[in-house]
N, C-alpha and C positions, 0 to 999 in steps of 0.2 A: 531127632532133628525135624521132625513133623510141624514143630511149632514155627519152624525157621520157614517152612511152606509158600511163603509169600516173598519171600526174603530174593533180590537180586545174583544171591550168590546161591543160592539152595544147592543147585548141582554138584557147589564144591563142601558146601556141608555135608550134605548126602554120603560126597564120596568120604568124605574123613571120618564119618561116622561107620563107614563098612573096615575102615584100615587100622580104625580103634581097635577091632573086635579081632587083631592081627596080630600076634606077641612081634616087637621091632626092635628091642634094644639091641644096641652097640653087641655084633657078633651071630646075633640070632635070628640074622635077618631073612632065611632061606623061605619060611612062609611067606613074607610078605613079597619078597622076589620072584616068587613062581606068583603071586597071586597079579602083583602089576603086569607081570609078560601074557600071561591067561590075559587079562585083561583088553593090553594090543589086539591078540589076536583075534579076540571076540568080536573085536570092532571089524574085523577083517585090514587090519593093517601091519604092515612089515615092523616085526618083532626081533630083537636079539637080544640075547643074555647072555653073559660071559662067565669067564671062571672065576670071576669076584663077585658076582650075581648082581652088575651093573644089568641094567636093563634102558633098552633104549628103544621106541618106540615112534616109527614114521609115517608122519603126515602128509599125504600130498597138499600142494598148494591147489586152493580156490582157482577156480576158471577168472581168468584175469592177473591170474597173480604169479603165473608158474614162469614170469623172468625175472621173478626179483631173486634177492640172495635168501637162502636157506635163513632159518632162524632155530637157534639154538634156546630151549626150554630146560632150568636143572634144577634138580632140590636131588635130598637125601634120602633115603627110607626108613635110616635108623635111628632110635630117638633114645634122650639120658632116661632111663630108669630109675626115679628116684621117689621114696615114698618117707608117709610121715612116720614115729614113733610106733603112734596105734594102731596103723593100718597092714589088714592081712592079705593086701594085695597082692598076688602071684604071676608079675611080669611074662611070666612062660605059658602061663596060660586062662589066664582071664582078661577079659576087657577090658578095655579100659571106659571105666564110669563118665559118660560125659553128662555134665549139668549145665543148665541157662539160668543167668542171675544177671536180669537187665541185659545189658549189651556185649554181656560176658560170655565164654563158654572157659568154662573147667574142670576137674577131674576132681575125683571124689579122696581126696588127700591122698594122689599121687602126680607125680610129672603127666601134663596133659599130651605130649608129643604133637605140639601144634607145630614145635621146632622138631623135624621142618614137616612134617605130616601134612599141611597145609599146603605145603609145594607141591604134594604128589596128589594131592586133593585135586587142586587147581590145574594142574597138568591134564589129571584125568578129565574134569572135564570141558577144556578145550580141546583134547583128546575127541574127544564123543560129541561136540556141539558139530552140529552139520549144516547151520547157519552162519556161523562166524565165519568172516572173509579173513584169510590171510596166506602169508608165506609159506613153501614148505617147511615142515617142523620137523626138527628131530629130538623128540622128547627125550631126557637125559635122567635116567634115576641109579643115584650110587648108593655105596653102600659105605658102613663104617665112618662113616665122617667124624661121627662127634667122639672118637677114642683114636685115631689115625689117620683119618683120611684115605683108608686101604683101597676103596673103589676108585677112588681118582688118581691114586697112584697106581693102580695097574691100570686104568683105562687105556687101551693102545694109541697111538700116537695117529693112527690111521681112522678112527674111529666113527668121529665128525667129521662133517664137511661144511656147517656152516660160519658164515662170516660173523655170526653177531650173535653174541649167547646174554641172556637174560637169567640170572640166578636169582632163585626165591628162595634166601635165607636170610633177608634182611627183620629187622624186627621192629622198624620205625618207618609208617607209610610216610611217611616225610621226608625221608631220604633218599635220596640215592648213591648206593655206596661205590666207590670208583679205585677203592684199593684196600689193603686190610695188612696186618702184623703177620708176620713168620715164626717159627716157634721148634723147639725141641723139647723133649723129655729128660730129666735125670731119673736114673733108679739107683738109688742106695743100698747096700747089704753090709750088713756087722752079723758076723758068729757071735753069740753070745754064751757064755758061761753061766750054769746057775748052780747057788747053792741051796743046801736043806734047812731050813728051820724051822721051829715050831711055834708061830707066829695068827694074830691075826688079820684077818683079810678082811679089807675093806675095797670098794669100790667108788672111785671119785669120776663124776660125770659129771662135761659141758655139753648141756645139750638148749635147743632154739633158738638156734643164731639163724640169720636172715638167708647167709649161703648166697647162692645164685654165680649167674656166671662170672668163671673167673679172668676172662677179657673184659668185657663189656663191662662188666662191673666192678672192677678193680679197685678205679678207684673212688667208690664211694664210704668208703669206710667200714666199708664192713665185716667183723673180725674174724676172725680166722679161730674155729674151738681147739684147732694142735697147739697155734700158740700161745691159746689162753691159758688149756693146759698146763701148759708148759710151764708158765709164772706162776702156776699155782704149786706146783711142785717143787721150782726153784726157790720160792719162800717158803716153801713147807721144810726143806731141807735146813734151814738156817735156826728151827725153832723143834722138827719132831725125828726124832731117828726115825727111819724107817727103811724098808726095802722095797722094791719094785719090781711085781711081777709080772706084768704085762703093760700096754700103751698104745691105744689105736686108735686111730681117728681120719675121718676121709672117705669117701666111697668112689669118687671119681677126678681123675688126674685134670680135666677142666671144669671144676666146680670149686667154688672157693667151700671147705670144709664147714659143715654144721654142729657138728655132734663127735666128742670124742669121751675116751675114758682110761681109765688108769685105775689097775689094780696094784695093790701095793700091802704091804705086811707090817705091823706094830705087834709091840711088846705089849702086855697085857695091862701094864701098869700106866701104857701112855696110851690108854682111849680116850680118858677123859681132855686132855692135852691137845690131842691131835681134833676132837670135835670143836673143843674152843677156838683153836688157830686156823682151824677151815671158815667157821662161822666168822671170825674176823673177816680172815679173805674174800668170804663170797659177797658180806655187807661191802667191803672197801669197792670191789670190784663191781659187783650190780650199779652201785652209786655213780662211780666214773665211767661206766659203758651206757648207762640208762638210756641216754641220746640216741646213742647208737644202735641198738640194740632192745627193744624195748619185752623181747620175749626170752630174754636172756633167764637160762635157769641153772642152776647149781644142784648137785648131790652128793649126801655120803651115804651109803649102805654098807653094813657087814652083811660079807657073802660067806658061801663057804667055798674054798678053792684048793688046788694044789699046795703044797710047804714046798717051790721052787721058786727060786729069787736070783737076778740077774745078782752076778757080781757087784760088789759095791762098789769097784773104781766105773766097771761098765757103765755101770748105773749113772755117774756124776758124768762120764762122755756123753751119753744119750739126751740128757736134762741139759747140757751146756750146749751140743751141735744145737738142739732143736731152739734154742733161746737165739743165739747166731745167725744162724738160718735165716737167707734173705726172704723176704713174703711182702706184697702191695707194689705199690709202683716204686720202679728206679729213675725212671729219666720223663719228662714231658716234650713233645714235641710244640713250640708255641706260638709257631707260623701256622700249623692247624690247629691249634689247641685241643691236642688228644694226649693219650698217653703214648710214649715212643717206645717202653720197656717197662717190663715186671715178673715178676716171679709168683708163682704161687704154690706154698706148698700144701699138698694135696692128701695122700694117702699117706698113712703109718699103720705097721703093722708089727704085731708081733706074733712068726709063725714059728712054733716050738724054739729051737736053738738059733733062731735068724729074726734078726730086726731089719725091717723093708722098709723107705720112705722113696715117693714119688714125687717129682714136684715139676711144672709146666711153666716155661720160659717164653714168654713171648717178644716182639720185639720187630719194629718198621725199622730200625738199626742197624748192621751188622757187626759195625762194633759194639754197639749195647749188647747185642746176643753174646757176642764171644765174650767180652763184661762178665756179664752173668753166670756163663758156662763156667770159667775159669773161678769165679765167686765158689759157686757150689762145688767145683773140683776141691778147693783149696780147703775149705771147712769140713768136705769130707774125708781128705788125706789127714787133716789135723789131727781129727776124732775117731781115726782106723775105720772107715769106712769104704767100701770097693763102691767106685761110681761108674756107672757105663750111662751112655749120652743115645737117646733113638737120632735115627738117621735125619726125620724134623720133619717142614712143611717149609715150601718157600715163601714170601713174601710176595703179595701184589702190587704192584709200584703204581701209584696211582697218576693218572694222563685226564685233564680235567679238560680238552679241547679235542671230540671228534664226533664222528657225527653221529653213531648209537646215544649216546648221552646228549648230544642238542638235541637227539629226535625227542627223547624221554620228557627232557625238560620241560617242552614246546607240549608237549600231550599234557604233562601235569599241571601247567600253568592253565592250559583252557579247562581241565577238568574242577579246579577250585580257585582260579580264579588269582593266585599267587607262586612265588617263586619255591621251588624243589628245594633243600638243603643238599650240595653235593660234599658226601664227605668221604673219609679213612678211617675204618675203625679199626680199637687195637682187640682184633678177636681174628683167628684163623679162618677163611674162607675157600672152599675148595677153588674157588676162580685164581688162588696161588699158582695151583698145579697147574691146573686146566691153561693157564697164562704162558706157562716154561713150554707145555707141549702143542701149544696151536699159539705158537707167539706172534701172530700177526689176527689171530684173531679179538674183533671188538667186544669191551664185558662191559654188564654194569649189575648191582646186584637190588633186589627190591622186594617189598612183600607185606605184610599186614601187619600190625600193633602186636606183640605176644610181649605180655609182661612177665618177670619171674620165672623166664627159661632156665630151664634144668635145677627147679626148686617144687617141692609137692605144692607150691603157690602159683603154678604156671596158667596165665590165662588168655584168652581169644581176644579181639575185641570182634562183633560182627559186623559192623557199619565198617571198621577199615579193612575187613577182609573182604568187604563188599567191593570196598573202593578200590583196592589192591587187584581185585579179579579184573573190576572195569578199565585200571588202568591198563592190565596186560595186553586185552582185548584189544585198546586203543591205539596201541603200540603195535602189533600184530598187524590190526587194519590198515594202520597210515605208513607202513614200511613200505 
């Protein structure tokens, strides 16, 4: 980050560059936990960590400023995991590669963890500037966000004290986000049966598709490799015999799916058959996705594998739930013009005698949610599937008139000069939770440009991370 040297924000690159070299994915956050609490303390400031390895960290207020209200500072510490084909990145214990390309920062074909890495960046160093005037602070870092939300749902209800909380998980310096979507989990299970034969094995793979978030970017069209899978299968069926010994696709339950694959078994006499009727498909298919999709790739390989093969009715459940199976947006909201509901299915797995899929429900609705839930109940009763539901994440009701959000606006407007966007996005925000257990406290959520979150394409920009820092500061100062 040396290059950045001159840069207005240095201090918060600086720090994101010490929290790269930090292993943070979803679960494994206990390094980076003890290193932000180390961190309070160094400063010589009131430090706690709890038994979710929340870490919160207090500021006293500025001389001059110690009767206004507390101010509430929060990001997450843990970030998606997600890397490219080629790449022999080791999440657990290497760093993460940061590069500069113009006004970019990105990761060396993996997830840059700017979501939200950047928040605790920027926390730290408001944390540690000894010239910034402002409120008492209680700086807020959870944990598990991006697979649960587990830190903020144990976060005690006694915790904070301040009136006015500022979350930096937004991803558009242009906005101001003032309410977000609610959401649950499906997990799927089928026993499966397999039989022996003596058969070849071939491997079929969709792999570079665009992916990326599966709120935020829902609905941009972007396809989903289970369901393309899927069609390729379900027209494979109508033209090659064959069997099916495996099908997985997905790595993470809020990522719209990249990369899936299917092994599957032929008769010796229909190789040539099954190659020709792939190559149809993949031309048909590359041609009608090209728009969409422009790295779109196809595969067949013979591999060599086990002689076990789901059952063959099994087999035609599994290829029909997943064809079924709700995925992209259900309903629009068009008084905000967002999405109000969607589905996304996410993981498939196949682990020795058990088929596993995951799929992520979101939803500003509550009847869209129950919608949905009861959707996915119903197609998995159909198809002998055992479904259970996670407990969820509430919804942020969004309040477009009070005075945290006037103040914000009124600082943005004098900083460039033009009007804030105050919006609803439809993506899970911990300021949900955070809303049910300090419900009289004011939120708004905010933060710098990050394109391609939770995609090995994920990147900075550093002029809005600039602007995003200076916004904080402004915010702080005129409170």
């Amino acid at each position: 980050m040396q290059k950045l040297a001159n840069s207005s924000a240095y201090d918060v690159f600086k720090n994101f560059e010490k929290i790269s070299e930090i292993p943070r994915c979803s679960h494994d956050e206990e390094a980076i936990s003890k290193f932000v609490y180390e961190f309070g303390k160094s400063l010589g400031l009131k430090s706690k960590r709890d038994e979710f390895g929340n870490v919160i960290i207090i500021k006293p207020a500025s001389e001059g400023y110690e009767d206004k209200d507390t101010v509430i500072l929060q990001g997450h510490m843990d970030m998606v995991c997600e890397k490219s084909d080629s790449s022999k990145h080791d999440f657990t214990c290497d760093p993460i590669e940061l590069q500069i390309d113009g006004d970019f920062i990105h990761a060396n074909e993996t997830t840059l963890g700017a979501d939200d890495g950047i928040a605790v960046a920027m926390m730290m160093a408001i944390l540690e500037n000894k010239s910034l005037k402002h409120p008492k602070i209680e700086a807020l870092f959870t944990t598990t966000e991006e697979t649960g939300m587990d830190g903020a749902i144990g976060l005690s209800e006694t915790a904070l004290t301040g009136k006015n909380l500022i979350n930096i998980d937004n991803e558009e310096d242009k906005i101001i986000i003032v309410g977000c979507a609610g959401g649950i989990n499906a997990y799927l299970e089928k026993r499966i049966s397999k039989n022996e034969k003596s058969l070849s094995n071939y491997e079929i793979k969709v792999s570079g598709l665009q992916g990326g978030h599966s709120g935020i970017m829902i609905n941009e069209g972007r396809l989903n490799s289970i369901k393309l899978l899927d069609e390729i299968l379900l027209e494979l069926s109508k033209k090659v015999d064959f069997s099916l010994q495996s099908i997985n696709g997905g790595t993470k339950h809020n990522a719209i799916p990249s990369n899936s694959s299917a092994v599957i078994g032929i008769y010796e006499n229909d190789k040539q058959l099954l190659s020709d009727e792939l190559n149809i498909l993949f031309d048909e298919m590359k041609k009608s996705n090209q728009n969409l999709e422009v790295n779109i790739n196809f595969s067949l390989n013979e591999i060599s594998n086990t002689n076990l093969y789901i059952n063959c009715d099994e087999k035609k459940e599994i290829i029909n739930l997943l064809n079924e199976f709700p995925h992209g947006v259900n309903t629009l909201d068009n008084e905000l013009n967002i999405v109000k509901s969607s589905n996304n299915l996410a993981i498939l797995r196949t682990e020795d005698e058990v088929l596993k899929i995951q799929t992520s429900i979101r939803s500003s609705d509550s009847n869209d949610l129950e919608y949905l839930k009861n959707k996915v109940k119903e197609i998995a009763e159909k198809y002998n599937f055992n479904v259970k539901f996670s407990e969820g994440y509430p919804m942020w009701k969004p309040n477009f008139d009070y005075e945290l959000l006037n103040h914000a606006k009124e600082i943005y407007k004098s900083l460039r000069n033009e009007d804030a966007e105050v919006a609803v996005i439809h993506a899970g925000l911990e300021t949900g939770i955070l809303s049910q257990k300090y419900p009289n406290m004011n939120m708004i959520s905010i933060g710098p440009d990050v394109i391609g979150a939770h995609t090995p394409k994920e990147k900075l920009s550093i002029s809005s991370t600039e602007f995003s820092f200076n916004f904080v500061k402004n915010i702080l100062k005129s409170l």
